[in-house]
N, C-alpha and C positions, 0 to 999 in steps of 0.2 A: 512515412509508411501509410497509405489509403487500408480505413477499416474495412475489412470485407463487411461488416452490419452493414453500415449504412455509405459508409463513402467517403466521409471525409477524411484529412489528412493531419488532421491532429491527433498527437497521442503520443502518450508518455512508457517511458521502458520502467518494468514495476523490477526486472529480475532479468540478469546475465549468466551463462553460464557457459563456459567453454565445454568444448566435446572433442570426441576423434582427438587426442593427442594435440588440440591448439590449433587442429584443421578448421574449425566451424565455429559459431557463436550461436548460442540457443538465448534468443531473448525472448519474454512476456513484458505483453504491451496491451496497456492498455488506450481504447479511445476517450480521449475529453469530451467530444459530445454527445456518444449516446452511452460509453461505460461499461463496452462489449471489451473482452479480453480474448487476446490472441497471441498465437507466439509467430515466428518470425527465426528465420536461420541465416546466416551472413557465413562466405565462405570466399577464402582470397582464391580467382580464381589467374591462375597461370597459365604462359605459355608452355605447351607439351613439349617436351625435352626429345628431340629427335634424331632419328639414326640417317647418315645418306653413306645410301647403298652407290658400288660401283658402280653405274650405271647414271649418278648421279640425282636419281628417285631419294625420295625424304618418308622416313613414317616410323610414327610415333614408335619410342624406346616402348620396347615388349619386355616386362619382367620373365614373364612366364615360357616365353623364347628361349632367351639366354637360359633358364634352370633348364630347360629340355635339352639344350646342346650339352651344356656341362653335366648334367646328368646321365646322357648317351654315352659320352668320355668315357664318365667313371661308371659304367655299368659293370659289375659282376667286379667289383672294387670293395675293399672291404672300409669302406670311408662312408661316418654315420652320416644321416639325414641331416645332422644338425651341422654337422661339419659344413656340406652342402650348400644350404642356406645362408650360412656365415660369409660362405667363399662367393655368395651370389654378389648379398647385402654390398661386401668390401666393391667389389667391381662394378657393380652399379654406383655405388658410392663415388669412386676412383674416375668412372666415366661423365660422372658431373660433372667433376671437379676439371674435367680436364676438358668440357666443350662449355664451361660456366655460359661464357662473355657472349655467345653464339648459341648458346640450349642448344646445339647437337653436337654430335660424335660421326666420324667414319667408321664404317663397318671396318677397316682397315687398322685403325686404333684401336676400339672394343677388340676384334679377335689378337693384337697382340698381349692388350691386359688381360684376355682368360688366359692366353697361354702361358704368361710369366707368372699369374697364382698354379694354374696345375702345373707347372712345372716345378714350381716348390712344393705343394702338396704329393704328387704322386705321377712318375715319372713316364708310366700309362698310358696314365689320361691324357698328359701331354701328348703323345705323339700320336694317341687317336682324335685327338683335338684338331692337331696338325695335320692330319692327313686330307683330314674334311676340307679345314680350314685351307690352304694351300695348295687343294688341289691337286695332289703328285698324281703325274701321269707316269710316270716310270718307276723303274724299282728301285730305279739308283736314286731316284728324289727321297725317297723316305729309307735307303737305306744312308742317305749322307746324314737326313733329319737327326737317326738313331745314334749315327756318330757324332756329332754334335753334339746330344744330349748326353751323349757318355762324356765325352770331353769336359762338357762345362759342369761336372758332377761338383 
């Protein structure tokens, strides 16, 4: 590490400390040759975990996306904030795991894993999920959806 005092590249770590939950390292360092103390942040930096859209377009996994879709769902839904959160957390969790090897997912994959959680959570959201999601252009698309979902109750 070059001191910002004077320049050189010698110098010793006096003090480590982790931050951010294991994301970052906070070290104090100091120089050998002039004795100036500084700190210094280290942070693993990764490839962005990405979504490819139909159209075969790439761009970075949106947290805040996906809680505005499933959040639209279950609008006027009596399902707490926290519940919400949880059911983001699981699906983004769920969509790592499932694009590890490659860091992304299809838009095609993500919107089947929202709709197998609000389909367990709240039966709703699901098919306002699905309506979005899938498109219907008729009424007999989302009324087969509804039959469906009564079926596999």
């Amino acid at each position: 590490m070059r001191c910002p005092y004077c320049g050189s590249l010698d110098d010793k770590v006096i003090e480590s400390r982790t931050m951010a939950n294991g994301e970052s390292i906070r070290r104090r360092r100091e120089c050998i040759a002039c004795g100036y103390r500084f700190t210094s942040y280290e942070r693993i930096e990764e490839k962005p975990f990405m979504v490819v859209k139909r159209d075969g377009r790439r761009q970075p996994f949106d947290h805040s996306k996906l809680t505005k879709g499933i959040e639209r769902a279950l609008e006027k839904r009596s399902v707490a904030t926290a519940t919400i959160e949880n059911l983001v957390n699981e699906i983004e969790d769920e969509a790592i795991m499932k694009g590890k090897s490659a860091r992304e997912i299809t838009t095609s994959d993500l919107g089947e894993l929202v709709l197998s959680h609000l389909y367990q959570l709240d039966k709703v959201a699901y098919i306002r999920f699905a309506s979005a999601y899938k498109h219907f252009e008729t009424l007999d698309e989302f009324i087969t959806e509804v039959k469906n979902a009564e079926r596999n109750k």
